[in-house]
VOMIFI-313629 format. One record per residue (C-alpha): x, y, z; residue in three letters. Coordinates in Angstrom, 3 decimals. Layout:
BEGIN
<east = X north = Y up = Z res = ALA>
...
This chain:
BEGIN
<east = -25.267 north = 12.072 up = -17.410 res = UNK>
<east = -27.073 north = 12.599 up = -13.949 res = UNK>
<east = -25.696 north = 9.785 up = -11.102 res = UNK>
<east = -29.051 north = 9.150 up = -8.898 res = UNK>
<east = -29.426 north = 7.249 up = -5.567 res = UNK>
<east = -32.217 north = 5.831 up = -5.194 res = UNK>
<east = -33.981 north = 3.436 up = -2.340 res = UNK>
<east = -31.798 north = 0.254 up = -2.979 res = UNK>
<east = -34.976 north = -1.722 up = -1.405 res = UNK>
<east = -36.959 north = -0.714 up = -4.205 res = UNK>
<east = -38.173 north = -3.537 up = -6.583 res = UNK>
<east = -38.264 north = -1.022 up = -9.204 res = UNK>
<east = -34.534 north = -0.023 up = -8.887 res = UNK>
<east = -33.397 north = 1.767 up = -12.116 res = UNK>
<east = -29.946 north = 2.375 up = -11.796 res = UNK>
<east = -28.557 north = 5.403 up = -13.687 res = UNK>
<east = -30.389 north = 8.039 up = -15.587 res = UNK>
<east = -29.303 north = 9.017 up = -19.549 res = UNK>
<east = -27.771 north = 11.843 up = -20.092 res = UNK>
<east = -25.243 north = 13.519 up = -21.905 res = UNK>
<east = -21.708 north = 12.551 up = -20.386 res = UNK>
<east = -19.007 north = 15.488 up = -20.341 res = UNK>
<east = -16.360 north = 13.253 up = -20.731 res = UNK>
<east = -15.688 north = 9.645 up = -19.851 res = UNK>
<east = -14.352 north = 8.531 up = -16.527 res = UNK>
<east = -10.694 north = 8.702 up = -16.500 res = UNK>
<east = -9.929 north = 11.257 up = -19.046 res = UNK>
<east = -6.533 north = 12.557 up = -17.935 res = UNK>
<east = -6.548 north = 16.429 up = -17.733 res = UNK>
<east = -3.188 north = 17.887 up = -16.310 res = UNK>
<east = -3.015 north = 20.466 up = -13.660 res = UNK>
<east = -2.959 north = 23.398 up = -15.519 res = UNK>
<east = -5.642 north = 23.085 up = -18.046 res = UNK>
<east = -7.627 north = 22.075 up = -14.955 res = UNK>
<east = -7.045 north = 25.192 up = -14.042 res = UNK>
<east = -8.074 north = 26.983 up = -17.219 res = UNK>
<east = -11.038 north = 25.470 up = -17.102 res = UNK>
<east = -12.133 north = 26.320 up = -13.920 res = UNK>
<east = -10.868 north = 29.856 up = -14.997 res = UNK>
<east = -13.063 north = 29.894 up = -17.768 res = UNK>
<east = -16.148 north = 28.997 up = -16.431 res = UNK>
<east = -15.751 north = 31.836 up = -13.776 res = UNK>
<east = -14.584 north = 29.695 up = -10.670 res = UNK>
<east = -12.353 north = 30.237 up = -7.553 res = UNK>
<east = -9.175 north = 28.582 up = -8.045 res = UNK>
<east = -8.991 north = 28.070 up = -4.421 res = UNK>
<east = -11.463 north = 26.063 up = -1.784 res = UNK>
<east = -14.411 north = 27.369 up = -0.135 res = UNK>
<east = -13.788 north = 27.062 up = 3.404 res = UNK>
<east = -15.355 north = 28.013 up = 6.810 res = UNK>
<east = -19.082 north = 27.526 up = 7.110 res = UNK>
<east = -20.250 north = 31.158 up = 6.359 res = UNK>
<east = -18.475 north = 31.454 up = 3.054 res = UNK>
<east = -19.682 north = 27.822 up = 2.428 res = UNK>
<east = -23.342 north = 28.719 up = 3.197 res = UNK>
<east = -22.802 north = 32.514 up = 1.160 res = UNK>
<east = -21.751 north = 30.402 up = -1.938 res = UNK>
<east = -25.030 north = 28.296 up = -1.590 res = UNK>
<east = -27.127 north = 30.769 up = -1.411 res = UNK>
<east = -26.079 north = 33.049 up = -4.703 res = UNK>
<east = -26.482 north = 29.878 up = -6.504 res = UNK>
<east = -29.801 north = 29.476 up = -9.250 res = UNK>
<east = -32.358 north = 27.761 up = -7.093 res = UNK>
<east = -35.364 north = 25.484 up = -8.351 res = UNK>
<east = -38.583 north = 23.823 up = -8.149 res = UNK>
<east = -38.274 north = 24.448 up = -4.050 res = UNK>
<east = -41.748 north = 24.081 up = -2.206 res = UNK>
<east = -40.482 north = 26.741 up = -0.066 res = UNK>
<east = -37.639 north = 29.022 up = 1.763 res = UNK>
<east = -37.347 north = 27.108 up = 4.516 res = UNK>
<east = -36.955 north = 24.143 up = 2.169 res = UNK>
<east = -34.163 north = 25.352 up = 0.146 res = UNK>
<east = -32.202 north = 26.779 up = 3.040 res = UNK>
<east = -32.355 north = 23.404 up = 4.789 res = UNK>
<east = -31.244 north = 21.789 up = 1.388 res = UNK>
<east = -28.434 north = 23.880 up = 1.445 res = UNK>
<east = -27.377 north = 24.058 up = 5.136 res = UNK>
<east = -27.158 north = 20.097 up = 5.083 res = UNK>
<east = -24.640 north = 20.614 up = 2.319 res = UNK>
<east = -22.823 north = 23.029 up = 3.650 res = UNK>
<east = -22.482 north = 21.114 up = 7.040 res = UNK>
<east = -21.358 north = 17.756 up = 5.325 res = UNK>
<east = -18.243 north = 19.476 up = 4.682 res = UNK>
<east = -17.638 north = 17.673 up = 0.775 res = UNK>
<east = -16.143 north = 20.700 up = -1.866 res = UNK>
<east = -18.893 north = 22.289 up = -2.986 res = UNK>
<east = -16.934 north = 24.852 up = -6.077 res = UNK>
<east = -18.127 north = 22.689 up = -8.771 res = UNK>
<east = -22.185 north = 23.322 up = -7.547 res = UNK>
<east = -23.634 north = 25.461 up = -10.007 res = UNK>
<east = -27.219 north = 24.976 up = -9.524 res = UNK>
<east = -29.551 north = 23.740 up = -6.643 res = UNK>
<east = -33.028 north = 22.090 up = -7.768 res = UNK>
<east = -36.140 north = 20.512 up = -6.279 res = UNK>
<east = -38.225 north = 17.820 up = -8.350 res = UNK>
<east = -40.932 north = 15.827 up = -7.747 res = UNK>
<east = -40.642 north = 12.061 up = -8.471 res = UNK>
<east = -42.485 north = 10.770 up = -11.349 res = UNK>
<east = -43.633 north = 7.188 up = -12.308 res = UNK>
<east = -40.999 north = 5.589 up = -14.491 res = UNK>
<east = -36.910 north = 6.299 up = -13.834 res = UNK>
<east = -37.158 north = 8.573 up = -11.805 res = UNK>
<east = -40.161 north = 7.414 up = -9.043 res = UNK>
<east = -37.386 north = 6.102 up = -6.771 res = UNK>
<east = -34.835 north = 8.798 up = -7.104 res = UNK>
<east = -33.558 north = 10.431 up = -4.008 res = UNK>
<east = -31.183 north = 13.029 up = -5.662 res = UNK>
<east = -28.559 north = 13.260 up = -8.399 res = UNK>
<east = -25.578 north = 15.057 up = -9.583 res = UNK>
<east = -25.736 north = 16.486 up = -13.094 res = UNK>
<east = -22.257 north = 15.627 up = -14.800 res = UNK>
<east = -23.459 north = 16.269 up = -18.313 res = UNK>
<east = -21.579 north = 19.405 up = -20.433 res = UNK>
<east = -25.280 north = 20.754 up = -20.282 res = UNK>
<east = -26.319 north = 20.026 up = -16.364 res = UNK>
<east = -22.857 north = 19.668 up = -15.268 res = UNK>
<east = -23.640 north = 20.987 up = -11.173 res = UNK>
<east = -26.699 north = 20.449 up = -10.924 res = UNK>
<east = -27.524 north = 18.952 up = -7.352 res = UNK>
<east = -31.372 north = 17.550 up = -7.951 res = UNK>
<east = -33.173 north = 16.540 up = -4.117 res = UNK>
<east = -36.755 north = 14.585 up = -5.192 res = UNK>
<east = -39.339 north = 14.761 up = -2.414 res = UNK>
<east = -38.990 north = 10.965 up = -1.558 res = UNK>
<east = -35.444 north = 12.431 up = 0.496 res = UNK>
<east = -38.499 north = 13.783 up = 2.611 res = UNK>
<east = -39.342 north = 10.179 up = 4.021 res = UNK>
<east = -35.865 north = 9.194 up = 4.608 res = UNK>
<east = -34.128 north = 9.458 up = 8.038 res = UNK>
<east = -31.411 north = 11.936 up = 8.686 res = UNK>
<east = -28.666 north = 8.891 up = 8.401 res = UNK>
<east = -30.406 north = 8.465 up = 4.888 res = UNK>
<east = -30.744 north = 12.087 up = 4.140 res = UNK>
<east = -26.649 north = 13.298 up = 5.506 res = UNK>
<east = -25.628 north = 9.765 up = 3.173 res = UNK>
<east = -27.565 north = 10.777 up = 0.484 res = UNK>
<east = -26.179 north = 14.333 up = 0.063 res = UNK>
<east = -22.807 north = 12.970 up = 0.822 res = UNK>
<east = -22.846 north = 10.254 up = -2.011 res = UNK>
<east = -24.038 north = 12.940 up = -4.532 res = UNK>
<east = -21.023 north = 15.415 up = -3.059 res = UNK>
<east = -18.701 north = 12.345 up = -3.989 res = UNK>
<east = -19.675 north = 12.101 up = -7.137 res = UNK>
<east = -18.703 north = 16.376 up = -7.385 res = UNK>
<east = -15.840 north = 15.475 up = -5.947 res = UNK>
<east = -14.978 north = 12.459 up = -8.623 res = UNK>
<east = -10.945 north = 11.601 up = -8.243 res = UNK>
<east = -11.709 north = 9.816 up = -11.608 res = UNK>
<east = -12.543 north = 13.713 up = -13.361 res = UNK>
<east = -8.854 north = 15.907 up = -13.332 res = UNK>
<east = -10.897 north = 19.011 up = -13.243 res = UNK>
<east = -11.779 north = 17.724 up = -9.427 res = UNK>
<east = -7.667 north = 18.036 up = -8.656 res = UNK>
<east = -8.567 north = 21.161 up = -7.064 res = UNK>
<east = -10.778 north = 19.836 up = -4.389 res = UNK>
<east = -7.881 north = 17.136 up = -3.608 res = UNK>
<east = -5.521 north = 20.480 up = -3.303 res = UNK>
<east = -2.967 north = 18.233 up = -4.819 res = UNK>
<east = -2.895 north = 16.052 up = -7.966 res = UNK>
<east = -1.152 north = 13.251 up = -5.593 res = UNK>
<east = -4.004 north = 13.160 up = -3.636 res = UNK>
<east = -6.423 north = 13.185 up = -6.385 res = UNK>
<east = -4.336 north = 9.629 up = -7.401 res = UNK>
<east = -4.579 north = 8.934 up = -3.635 res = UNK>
<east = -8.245 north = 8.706 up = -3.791 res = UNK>
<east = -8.477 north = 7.216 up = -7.398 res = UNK>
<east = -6.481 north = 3.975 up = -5.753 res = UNK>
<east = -8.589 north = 3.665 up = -2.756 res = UNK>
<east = -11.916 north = 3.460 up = -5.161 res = UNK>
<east = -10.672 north = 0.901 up = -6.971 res = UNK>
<east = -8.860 north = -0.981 up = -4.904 res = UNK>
<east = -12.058 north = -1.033 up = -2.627 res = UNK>
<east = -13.929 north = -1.762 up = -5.961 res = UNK>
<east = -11.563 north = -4.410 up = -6.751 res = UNK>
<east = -11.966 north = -6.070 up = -3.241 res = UNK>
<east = -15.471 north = -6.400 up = -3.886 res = UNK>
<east = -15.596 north = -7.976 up = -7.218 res = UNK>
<east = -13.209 north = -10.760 up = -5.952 res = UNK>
<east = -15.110 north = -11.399 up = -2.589 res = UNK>
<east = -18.548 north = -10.710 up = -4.095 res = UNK>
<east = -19.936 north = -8.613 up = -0.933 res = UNK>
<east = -21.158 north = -5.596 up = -1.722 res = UNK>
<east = -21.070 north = -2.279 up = 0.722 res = UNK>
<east = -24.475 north = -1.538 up = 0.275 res = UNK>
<east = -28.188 north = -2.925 up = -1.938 res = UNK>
<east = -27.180 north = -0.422 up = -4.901 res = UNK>
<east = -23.089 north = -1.568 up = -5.069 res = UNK>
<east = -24.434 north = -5.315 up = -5.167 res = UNK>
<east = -27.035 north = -4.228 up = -8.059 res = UNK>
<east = -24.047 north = -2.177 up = -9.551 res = UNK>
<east = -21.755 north = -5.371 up = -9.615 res = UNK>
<east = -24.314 north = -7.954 up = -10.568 res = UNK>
<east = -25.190 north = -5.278 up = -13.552 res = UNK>
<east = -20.886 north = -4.877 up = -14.085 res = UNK>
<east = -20.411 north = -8.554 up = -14.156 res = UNK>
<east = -23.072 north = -9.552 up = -16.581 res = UNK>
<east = -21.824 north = -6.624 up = -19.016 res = UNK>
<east = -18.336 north = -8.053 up = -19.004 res = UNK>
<east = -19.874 north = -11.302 up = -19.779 res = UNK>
<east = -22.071 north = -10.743 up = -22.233 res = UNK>
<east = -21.063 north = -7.471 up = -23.608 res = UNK>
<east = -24.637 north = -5.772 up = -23.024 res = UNK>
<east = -26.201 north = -4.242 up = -19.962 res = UNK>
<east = -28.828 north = -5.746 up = -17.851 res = UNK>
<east = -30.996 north = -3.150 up = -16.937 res = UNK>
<east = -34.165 north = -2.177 up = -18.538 res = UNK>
<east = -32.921 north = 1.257 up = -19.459 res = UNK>
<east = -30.106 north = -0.308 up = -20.985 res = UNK>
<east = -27.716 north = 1.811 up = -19.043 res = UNK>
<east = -23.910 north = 0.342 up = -19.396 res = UNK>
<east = -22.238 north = -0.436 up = -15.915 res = UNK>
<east = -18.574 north = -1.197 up = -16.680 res = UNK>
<east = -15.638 north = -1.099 up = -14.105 res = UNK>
<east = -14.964 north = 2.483 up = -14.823 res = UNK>
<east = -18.736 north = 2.845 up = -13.574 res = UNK>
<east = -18.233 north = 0.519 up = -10.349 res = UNK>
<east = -14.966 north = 2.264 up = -9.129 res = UNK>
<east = -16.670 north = 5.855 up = -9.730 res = UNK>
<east = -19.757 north = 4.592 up = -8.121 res = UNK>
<east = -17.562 north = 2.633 up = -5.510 res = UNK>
<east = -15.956 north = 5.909 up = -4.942 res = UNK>
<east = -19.385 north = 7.344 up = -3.861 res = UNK>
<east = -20.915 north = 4.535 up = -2.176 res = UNK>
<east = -17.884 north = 4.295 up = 0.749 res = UNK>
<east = -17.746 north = 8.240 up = 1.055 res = UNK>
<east = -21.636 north = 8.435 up = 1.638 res = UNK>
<east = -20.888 north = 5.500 up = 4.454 res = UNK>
<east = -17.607 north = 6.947 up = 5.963 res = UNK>
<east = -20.332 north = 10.319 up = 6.274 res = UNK>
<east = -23.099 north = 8.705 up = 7.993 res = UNK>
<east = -22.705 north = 4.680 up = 8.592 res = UNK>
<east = -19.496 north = 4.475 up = 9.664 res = UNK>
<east = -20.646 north = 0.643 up = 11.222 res = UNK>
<east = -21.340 north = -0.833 up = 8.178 res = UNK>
<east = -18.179 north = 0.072 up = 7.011 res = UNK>
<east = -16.379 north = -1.648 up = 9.618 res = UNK>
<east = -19.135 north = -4.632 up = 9.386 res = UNK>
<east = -18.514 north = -4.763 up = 5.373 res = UNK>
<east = -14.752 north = -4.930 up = 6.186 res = UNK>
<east = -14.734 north = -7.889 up = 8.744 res = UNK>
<east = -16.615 north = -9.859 up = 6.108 res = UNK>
<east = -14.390 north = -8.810 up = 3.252 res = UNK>
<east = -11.585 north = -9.538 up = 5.258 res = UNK>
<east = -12.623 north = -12.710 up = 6.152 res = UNK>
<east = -13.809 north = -13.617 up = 2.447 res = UNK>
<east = -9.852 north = -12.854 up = 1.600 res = UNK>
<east = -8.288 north = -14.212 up = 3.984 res = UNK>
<east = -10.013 north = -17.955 up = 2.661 res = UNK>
<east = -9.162 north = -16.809 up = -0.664 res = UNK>
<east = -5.777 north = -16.076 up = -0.116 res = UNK>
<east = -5.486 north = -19.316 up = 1.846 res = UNK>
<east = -6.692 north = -21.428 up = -1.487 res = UNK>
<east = -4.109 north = -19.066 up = -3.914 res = UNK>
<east = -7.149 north = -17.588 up = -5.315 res = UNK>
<east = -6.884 north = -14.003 up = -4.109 res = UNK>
<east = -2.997 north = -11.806 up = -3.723 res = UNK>
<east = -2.556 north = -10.719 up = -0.192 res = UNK>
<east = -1.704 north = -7.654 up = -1.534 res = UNK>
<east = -5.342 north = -7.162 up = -2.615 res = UNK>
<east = -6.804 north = -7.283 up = 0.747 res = UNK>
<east = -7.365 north = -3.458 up = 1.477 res = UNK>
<east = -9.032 north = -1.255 up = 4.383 res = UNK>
<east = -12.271 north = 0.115 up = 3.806 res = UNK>
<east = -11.770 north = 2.319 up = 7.024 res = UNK>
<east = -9.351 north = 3.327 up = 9.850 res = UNK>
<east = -8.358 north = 0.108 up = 11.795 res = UNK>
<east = -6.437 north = -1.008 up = 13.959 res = UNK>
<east = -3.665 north = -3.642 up = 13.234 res = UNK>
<east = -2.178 north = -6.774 up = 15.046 res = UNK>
<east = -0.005 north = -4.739 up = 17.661 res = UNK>
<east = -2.949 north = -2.514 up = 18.536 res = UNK>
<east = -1.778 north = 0.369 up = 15.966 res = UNK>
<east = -4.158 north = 2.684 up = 15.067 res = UNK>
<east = -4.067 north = 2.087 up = 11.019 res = UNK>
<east = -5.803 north = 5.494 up = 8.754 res = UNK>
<east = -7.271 north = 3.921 up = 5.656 res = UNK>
<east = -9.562 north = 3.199 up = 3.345 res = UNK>
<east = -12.040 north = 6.107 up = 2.842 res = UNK>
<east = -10.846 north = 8.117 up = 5.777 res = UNK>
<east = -7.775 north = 9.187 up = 3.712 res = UNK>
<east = -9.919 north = 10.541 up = 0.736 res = UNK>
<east = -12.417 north = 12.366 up = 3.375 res = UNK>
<east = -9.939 north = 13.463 up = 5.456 res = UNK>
<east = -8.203 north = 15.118 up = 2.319 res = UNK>
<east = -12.442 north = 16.170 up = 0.753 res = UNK>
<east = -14.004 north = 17.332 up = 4.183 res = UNK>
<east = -13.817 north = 20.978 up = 4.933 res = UNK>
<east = -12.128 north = 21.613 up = 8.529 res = UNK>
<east = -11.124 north = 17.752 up = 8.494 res = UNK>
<east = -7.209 north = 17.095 up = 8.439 res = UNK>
<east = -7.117 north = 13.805 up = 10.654 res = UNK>
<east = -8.718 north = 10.770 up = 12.052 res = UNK>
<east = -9.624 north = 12.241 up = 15.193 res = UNK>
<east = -11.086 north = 15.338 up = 13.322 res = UNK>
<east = -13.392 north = 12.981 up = 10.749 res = UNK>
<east = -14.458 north = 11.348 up = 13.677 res = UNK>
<east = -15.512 north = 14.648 up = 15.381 res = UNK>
<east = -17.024 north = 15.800 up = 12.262 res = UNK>
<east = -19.455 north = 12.675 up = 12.124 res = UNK>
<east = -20.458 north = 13.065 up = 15.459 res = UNK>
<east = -21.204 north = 16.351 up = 15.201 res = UNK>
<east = -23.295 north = 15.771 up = 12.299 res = UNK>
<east = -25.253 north = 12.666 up = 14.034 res = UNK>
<east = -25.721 north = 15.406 up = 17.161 res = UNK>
<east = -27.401 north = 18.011 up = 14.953 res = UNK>
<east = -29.722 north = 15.735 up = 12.323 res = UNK>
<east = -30.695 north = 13.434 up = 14.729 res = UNK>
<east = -33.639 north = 13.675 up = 17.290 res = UNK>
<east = -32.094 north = 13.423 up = 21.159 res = UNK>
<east = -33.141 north = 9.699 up = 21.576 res = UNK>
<east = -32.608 north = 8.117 up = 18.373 res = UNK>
<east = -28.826 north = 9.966 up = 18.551 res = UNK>
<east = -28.323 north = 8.301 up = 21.952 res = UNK>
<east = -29.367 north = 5.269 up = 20.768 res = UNK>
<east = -26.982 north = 5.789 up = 17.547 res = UNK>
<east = -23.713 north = 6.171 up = 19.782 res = UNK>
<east = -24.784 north = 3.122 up = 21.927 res = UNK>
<east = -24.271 north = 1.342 up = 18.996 res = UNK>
<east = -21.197 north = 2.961 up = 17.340 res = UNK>
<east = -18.007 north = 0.776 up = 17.229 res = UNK>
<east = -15.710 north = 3.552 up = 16.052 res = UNK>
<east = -11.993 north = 3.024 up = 17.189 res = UNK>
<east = -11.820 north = 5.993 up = 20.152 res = UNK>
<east = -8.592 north = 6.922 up = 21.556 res = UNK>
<east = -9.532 north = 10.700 up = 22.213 res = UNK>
<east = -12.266 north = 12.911 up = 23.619 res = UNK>
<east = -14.966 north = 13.796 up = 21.175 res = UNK>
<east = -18.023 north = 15.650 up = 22.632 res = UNK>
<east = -19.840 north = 15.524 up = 25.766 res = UNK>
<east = -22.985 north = 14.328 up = 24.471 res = UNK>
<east = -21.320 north = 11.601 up = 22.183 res = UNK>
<east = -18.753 north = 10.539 up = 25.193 res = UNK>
<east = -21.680 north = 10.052 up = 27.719 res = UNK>
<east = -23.927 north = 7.624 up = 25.344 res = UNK>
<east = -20.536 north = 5.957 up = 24.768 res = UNK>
């Protein structure tokens, strides 16, 4: 199966694409045959890290359908600098969108036992800003970093944190279904497809494609780590309204107060700086990221480098990220 992103403003929105599917979300694979596996297909048992061995890795990878040089290095620079683990990458490729599924496609992540790695960009990333372009990469670098496949414990360095992430998905995913407010255009299309399949026992979607909960909390998964990577405020704008949502629902005994989560680091009543949500799976994914203060950093610097000087000032003018420490000049000053 390939997981796409595509322009959630679309009117022809198509969802996922068929494929072959590995194995199903959820399979349970200890530690040790996760291991073996990785083993026999020839990978490192241990992380990339550090931005030349990241970019070195990239670069003896099979390459594509790439216009050009310059194209393909960019393509894999932006990957490299996003920080996600980037071991299970096998193959880099550049397609053209076509009429039909795939005329809306930005990119997609091959998880199929025959395309398993493959990282697909489509030439409609091209029009995109860089927000668009660093979110879309990230989302697709999610979904290679699935806490839902065992073979990913690796990335998580630990199986606990592997679980770690699982929870946050779907208690994020969970948080949504009960409020009904989506993160993003493609999470509400995901749960309007979710909800109608648990009704009625058949997808939606003109390509027939089955969005269950396993789906929504893998996709969920995906959707909040592409945000926590390059929209941090609608994260924090999704939240409050969540938030709010539960609070009224909890007030009526229609929601548990223990299913009110974070989507992102907050603060809480007594002015305590609260690490949550997403952060703690990025924090645990992102190369060079061990804290709040370094994800934060790490954003920045990415908003600095993709974004032309005016539009990034006028990006940090608008940020409503909890600060408590410097992060860098040019970010402090547009503060």
């Amino acid at each position: 199966m390939e997981r796409p992103i595509v322009n959630p403003k679309s009117k022809n929105y198509n969802g996922f694409m068929a494929g072959e599917s590995s194995e199903p979300l959820g399979t349970v694979i200890d530690f040790e045959s996760a291991k073996q596996r990785l083993e026999q297909k020839g990978k490192a048992l241990e992380r990339i890290e550090g931005m030349e061995a990241r970019l070195a890795y990239l670069r003896s990878l099979p390459a594509e359908g790439f216009k050009s040089e310059d194209e393909k290095e960019q393509t894999i620079e932006q990957i490299a600098r996003i920080g996600l683990p980037i071991e299970n990458y096998n193959k880099l490729l550049s397609k053209r969108n076509k009429r039909g599924r795939e005329e809306n496609v930005l990119a997609t992540w091959g998880t199929g036992s025959r395309n398993y790695g493959e990282f697909s960009r489509y030439d409609l990333l091209d029009k995109e800003v860089p927000q668009k372009q660093n979110g879309t990469l990230g989302h697709e670098g999610m979904h290679g970093a699935s806490p839902f496949d065992a073979r990913n414990t690796l990335a998580y360095k630990t199986p606990e944190a592997r679980r770690q992430a699982q929870e946050v998905a779907i208690a994020i995913a969970e948080q949504t279904d009960i409020t009904g407010i989506p993160l993003n255009g493609y999470h509400k299309w995901l749960l309007e497809e979710m909800r109608h399949y648990e009704k009625f026992g058949v997808p939606r979607n003109k390509d027939k494609q089955i969005i269950d909960r396993a789906v929504f909390y893998e996709e969920t998964h995906a959707i909040a780590g592409e945000l926590g990577l390059s929209n941090r405020n609608r994260l924090i704008d999704m939240q409050r309204e969540q938030h709010k949502k539960m609070d009224d629902l909890i007030r009526i005994g229609e929601a548990r107060r223990e299913d009110k989560v974070d989507l992102i680091t907050t603060e809480d009543r007594r002015g305590n700086l609260r690490v949550g949500g997403i952060d703690t799976t990025l924090i645990h994914l992102v190369d060079g990221v061990n804290s709040y203060e370094d994800l934060v950093q790490h954003v920045a610097s990415l908003k600095e480098r993709y974004y032309p000087d005016e539009d990034f000032a006028k990006a940090q003018t608008r940020d409503r990220e909890i600060l408590r420490f410097p992060v860098n000049i040019k970010f402090q000053m547009a503060a």
